[in-house]
N, C-alpha and C positions, 0 to 999 in steps of 0.2 A: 504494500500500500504506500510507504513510504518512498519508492522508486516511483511510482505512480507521480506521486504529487512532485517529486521532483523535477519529473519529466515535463508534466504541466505546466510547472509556474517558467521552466526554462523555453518552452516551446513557445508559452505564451508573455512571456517577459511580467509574470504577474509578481504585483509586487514593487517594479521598476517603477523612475520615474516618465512619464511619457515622451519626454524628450530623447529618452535612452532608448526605447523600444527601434528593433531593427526592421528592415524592409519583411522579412519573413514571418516576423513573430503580429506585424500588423495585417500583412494579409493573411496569415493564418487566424489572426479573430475578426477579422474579414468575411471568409468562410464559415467559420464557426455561425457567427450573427446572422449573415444571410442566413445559414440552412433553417437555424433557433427562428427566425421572422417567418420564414416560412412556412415553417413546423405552426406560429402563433396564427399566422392569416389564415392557415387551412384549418386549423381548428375553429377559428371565429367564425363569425354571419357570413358567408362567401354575398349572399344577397344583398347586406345592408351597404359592405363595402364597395359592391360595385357602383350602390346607386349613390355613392359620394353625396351624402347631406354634408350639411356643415356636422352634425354630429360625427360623422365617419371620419370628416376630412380632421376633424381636431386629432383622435385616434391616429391617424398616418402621420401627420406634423408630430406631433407628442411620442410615438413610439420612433419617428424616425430620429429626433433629440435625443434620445435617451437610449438607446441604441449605439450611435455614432459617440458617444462614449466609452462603451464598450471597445470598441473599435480604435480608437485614437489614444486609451488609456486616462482620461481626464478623470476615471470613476472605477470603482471595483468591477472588474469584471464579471462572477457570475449572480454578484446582487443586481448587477444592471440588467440582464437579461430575465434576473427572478424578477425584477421590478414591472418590467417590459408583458412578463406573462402576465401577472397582475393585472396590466391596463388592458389587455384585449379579455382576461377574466369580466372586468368590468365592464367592457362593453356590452360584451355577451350576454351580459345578466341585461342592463338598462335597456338591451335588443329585447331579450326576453320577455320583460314588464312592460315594456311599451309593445310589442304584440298583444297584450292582454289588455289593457287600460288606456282607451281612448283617452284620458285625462291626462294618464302621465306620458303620452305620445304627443298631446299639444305641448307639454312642458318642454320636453329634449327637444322634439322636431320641429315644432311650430306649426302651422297651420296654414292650407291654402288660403290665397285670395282672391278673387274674380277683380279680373281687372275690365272686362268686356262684358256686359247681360246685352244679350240680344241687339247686337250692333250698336249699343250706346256705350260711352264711355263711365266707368264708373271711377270717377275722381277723387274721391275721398282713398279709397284703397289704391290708386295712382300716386296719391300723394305718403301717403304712411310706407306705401314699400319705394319709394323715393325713384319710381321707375316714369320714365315720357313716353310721353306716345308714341316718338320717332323709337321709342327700343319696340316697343309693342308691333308696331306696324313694323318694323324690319325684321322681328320674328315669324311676324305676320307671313311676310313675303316667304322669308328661306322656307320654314317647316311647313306652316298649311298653304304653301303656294298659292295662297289669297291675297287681291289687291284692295278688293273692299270691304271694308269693314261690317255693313251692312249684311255681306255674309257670315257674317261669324257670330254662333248663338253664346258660346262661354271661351273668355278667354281668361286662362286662370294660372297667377304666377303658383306653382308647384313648391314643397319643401325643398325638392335641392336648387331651383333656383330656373328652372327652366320653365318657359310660357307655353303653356298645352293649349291649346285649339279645336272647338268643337264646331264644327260647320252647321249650316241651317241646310235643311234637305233641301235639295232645288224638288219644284212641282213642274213634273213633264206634262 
């Protein structure tokens, strides 16, 4: 056990200060981080991650700090990575309880707004998510490749942040 840990702390410079760490012993916790990240993201929401809320997006920023620690030596190495399982633990749970509880789902993730009813503009929710018209209508164009407004029944800025588009049925 003791050749173990020796091996360890030499391969991984643990212990060292991070200025002293060599080209090998930081890509080798390089490697290490990656595969541990990856091991943490496959176990987490693969869904939640993908749809980048700001909830998820804090998650990637914050594990990616703390991590890069790891990595560079500025922190212990395997409390960094126990720290790091911890915050996608947490995730996972607040995933969890907010699948169950509309209540605590508007708290994390916040809640849609209609920015369009029925071809009219609805100005008070334009103004509170601090979005112009000129964003809306050039959403407008790219996604529901609509020019006028007048066809468009809801147009509704989304929790991670993108304007969805519900069209009015044309009558043939």
């Amino acid at each position: 056990m003791n050749t173990l840990l020796f091996w360890s702390t030499q391969l991984l410079g643990l212990g060292v200060e991070p200025k002293s760490l060599t080209f090998y012993q930081i890509s080798l916790r390089g490697i290490i981080v990656f595969v541990a990240a990856l091991a943490m993201v496959r176990a987490s929401d693969r869904r939640s991650l993908s749809k980048k809320s700001p909830f998820d997006i804090i998650l990637i920023v914050i594990l990616a700090s703390v991590l890069s620690r790891a990595i560079n030596g500025s922190a212990s190495f395997f409390a960094t990575i126990g720290a790091s399982a911890v915050l996608v633990a947490l995730h996972r749970l607040l995933a969890f309880i907010s699948a169950r509880s509309p209540g605590f789902t508007a708290i994390i993730k916040g809640h849609p707004a209609v920015l369009v009813r029925n071809g009219q503009w609805q100005h008070a929710n334009l103004r509170q998510q601090d979005i112009s018209t000129d964003d809306v209508l050039e959403d407008m164009r790219l996604n529901a490749k609509v020019e006028e407004l007048g066809k468009v029944k809801v147009a509704r800025l989304e929790v991670s942040g993108d304007i969805s588009f519900i069209l009015t049925e044309e009558k043939t």
